[in-house]
Backbone bond lengths (Angstrom), bond angles and torsions (degrees), N, CA, C in turn:
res aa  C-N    CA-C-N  psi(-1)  N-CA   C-N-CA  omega(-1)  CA-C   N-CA-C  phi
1 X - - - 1.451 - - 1.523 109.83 -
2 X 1.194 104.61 160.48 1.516 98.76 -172.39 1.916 108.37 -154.98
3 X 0.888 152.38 -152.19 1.269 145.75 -162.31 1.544 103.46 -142.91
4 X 0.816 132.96 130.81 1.598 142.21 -168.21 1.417 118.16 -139.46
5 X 1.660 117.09 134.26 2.074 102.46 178.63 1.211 76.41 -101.53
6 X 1.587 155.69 -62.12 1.574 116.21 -137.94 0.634 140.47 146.88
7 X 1.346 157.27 -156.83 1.444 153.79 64.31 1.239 110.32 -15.89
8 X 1.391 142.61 118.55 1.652 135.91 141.59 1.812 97.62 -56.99
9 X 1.688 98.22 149.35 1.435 111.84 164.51 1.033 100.96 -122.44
10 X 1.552 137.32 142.07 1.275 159.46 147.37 1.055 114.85 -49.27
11 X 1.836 122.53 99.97 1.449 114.04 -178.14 1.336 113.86 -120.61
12 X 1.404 102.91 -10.94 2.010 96.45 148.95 0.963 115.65 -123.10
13 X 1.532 139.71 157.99 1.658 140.01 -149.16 1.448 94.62 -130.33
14 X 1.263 165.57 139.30 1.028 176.74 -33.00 1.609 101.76 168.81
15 X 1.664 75.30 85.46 1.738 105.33 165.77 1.491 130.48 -78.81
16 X 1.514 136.10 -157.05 1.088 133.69 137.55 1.592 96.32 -137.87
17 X 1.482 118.70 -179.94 1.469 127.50 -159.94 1.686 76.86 -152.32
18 X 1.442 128.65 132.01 1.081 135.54 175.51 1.569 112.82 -82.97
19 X 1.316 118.83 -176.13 1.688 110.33 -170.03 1.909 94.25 -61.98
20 X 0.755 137.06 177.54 1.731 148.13 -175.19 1.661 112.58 -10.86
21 X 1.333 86.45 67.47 1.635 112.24 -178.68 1.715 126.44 -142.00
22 X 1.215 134.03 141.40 1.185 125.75 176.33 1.208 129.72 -103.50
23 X 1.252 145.95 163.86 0.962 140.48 158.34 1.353 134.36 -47.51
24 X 1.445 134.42 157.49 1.370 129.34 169.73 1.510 113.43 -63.48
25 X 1.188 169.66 130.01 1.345 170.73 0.78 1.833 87.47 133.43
26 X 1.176 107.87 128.42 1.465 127.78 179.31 1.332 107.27 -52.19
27 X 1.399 120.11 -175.32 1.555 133.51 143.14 1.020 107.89 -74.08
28 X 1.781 112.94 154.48 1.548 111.04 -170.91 1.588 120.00 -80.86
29 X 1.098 121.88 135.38 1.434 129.66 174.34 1.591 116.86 -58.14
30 X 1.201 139.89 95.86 1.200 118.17 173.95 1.634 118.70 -79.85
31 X 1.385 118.12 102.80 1.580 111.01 177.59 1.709 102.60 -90.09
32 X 1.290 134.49 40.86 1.403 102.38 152.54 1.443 133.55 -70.82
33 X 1.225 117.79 -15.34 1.414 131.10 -166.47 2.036 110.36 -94.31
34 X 1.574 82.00 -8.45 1.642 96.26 -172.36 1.199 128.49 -72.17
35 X 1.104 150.08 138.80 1.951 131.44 -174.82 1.716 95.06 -125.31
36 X 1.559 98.11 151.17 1.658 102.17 168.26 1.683 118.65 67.56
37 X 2.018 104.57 -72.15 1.859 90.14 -154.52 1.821 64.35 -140.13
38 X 1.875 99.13 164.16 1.446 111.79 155.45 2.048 93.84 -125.70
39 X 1.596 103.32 128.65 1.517 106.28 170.24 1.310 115.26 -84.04
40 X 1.290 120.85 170.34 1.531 121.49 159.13 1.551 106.03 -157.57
41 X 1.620 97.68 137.85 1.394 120.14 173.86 1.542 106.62 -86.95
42 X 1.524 113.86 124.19 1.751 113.21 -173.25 1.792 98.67 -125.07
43 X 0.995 109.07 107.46 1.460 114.97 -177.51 1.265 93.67 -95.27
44 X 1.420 130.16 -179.25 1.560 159.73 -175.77 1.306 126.60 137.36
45 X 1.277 114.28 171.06 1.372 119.14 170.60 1.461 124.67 -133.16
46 X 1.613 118.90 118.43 1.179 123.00 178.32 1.703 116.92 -78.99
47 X 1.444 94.49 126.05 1.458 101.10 164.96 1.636 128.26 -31.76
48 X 1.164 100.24 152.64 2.077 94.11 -155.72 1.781 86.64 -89.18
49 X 1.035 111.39 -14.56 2.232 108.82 154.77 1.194 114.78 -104.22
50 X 1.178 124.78 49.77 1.332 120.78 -169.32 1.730 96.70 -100.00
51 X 1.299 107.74 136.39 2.040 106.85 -177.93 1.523 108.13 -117.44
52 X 1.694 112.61 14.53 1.225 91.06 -167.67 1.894 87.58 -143.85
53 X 1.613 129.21 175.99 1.358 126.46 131.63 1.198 138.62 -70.90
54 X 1.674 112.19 -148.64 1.515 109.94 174.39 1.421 93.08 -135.66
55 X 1.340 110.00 -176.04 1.341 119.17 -176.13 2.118 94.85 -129.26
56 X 1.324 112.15 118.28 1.337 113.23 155.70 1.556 106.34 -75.57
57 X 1.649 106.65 142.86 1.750 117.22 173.40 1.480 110.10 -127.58
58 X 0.940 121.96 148.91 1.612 136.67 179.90 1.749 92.26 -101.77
59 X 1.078 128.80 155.00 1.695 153.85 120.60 0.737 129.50 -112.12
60 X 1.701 123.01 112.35 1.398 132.00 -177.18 1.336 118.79 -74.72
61 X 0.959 141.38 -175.66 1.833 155.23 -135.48 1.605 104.11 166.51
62 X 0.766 124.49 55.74 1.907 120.45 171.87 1.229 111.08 -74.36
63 X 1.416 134.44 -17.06 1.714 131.99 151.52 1.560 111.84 -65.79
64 X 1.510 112.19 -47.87 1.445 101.53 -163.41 1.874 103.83 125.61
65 X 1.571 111.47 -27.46 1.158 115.96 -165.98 1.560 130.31 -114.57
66 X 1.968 99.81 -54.62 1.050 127.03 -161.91 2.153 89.49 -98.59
67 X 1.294 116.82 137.54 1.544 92.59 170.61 2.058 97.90 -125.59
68 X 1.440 107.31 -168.27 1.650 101.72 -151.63 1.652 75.78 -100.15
69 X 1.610 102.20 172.64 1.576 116.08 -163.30 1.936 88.58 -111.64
70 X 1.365 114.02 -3.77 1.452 99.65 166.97 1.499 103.58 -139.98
71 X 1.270 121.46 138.23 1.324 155.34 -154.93 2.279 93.50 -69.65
72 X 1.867 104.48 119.35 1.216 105.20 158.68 1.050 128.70 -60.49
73 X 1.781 123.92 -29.09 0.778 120.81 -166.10 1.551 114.10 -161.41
74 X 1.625 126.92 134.45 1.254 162.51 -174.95 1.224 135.54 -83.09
75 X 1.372 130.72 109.12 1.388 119.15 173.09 1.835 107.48 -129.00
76 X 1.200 136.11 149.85 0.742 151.93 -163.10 1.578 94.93 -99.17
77 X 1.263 139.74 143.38 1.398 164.76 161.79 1.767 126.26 -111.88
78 X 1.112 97.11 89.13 1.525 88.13 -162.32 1.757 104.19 -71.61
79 X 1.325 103.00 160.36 1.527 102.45 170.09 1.842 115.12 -87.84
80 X 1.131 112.41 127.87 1.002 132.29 -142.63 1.796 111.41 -136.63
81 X 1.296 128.60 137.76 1.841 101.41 141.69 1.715 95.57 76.58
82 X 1.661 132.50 7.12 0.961 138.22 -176.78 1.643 114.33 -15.47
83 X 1.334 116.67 89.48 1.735 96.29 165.76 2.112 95.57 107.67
84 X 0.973 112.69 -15.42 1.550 125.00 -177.19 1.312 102.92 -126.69
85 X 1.640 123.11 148.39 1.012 155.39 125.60 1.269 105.01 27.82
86 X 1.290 175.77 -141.34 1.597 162.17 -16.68 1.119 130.68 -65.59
87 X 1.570 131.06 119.18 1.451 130.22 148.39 1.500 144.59 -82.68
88 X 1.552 109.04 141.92 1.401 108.26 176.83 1.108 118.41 -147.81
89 X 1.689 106.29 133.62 1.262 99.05 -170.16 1.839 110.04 -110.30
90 X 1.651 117.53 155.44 0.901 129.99 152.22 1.835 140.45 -132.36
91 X 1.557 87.08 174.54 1.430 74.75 -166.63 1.509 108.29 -140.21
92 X 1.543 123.43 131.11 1.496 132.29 169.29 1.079 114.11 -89.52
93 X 2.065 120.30 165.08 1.128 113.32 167.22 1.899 100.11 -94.34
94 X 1.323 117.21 162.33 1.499 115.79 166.36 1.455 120.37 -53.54
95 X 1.651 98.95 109.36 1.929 91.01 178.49 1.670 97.08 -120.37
96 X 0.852 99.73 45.68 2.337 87.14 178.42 1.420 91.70 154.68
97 X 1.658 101.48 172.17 1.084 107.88 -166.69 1.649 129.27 -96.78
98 X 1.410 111.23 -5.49 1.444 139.53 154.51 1.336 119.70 -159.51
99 X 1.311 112.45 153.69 1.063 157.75 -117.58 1.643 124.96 -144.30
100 X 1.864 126.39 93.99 1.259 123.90 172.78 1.207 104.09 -77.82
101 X 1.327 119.34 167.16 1.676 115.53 127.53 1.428 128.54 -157.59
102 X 1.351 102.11 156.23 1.986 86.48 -170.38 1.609 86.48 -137.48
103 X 1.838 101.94 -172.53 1.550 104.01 -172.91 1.637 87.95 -159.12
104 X 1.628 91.58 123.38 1.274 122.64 -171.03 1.471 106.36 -103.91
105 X 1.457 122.85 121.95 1.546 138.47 -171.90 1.371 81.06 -98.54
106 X 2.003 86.41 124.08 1.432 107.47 152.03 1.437 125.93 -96.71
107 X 1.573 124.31 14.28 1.507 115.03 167.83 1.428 105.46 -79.99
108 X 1.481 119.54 149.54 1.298 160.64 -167.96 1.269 99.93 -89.41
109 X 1.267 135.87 -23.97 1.790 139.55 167.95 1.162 125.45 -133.31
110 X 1.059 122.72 -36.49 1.444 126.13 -174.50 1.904 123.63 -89.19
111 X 1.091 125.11 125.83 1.395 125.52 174.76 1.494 123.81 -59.23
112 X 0.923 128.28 130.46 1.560 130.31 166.88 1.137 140.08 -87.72
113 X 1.407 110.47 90.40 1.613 106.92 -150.32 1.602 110.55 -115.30
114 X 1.822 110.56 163.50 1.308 111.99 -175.91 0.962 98.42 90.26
115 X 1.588 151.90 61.73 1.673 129.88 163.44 1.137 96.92 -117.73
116 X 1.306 96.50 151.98 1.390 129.73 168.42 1.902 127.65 -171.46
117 X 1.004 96.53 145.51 1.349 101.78 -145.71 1.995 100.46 -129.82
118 X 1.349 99.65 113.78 1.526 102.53 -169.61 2.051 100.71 -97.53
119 X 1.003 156.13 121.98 1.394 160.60 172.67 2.174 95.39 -83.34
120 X 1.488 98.63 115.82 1.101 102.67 151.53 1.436 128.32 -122.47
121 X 1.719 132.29 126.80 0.845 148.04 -156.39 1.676 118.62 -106.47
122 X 1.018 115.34 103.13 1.926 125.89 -171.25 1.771 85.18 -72.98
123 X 1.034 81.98 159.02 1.636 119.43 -151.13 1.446 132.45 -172.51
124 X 1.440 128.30 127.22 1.395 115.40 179.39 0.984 108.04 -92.74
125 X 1.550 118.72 167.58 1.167 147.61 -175.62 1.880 121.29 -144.76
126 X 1.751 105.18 116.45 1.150 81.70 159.67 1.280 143.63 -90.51
């Protein structure tokens, strides 16, 4: 056996996040099949005046059904790549059994556009 990420799935499609606004909450992640960490690829593009980042958010699901209205978990997105394309990736350990996530722009004027957000899930393999 050995440890495997995957396939990435695309669970946000190329959004925008308005000036101090978030996104709509992904499709749900299913980590049962997951071991250890779930990654995610967060593409976007910051406005070429953009003064601030974004914030990636997790929502947990520990039923399977119902998920929490504030985010377990946080990553910081720096602004980057001003006006171009940028990626960043992060990574959680498994805390529940699915999984939202959205990404909330912290500039005060500028829109955040182009997101999309791929979830990759480690996994064994024999």
């Amino acid at each position: 056996m050995a440890l495997s990420w995957g396939t990435p799935t695309k669970i946000i499609d190329n959004t925008t996040a308005a000036a101090e606004a978030e996104t709509s909450q992904s499709t749900a992640v299913d980590l049962e099949s997951c071991v250890g960490v779930v990654g995610f690829s967060v593409q976007c593009t910051f406005n070429a005046s953009a003064t601030a980042g974004a914030v990636f958010k997790v929502y947990p699901s520990y039923d399977g059904t119902n998920y929490a209205g504030t985010p377990v978990e946080k990553a910081l997105i720096e602004k980057k790549d001003l006006g171009n394309p940028s990626e960043e990736h992060v990574y959680f350990p498994i805390s529940c059994r699915k999984m939202k996530v959205s990404v909330e722009n912290l500039d005060a004027a500028q829109s955040l556009t182009a997101i999309s957000v791929w979830a990759h899930k480690q996994t064994y393999e024999e």
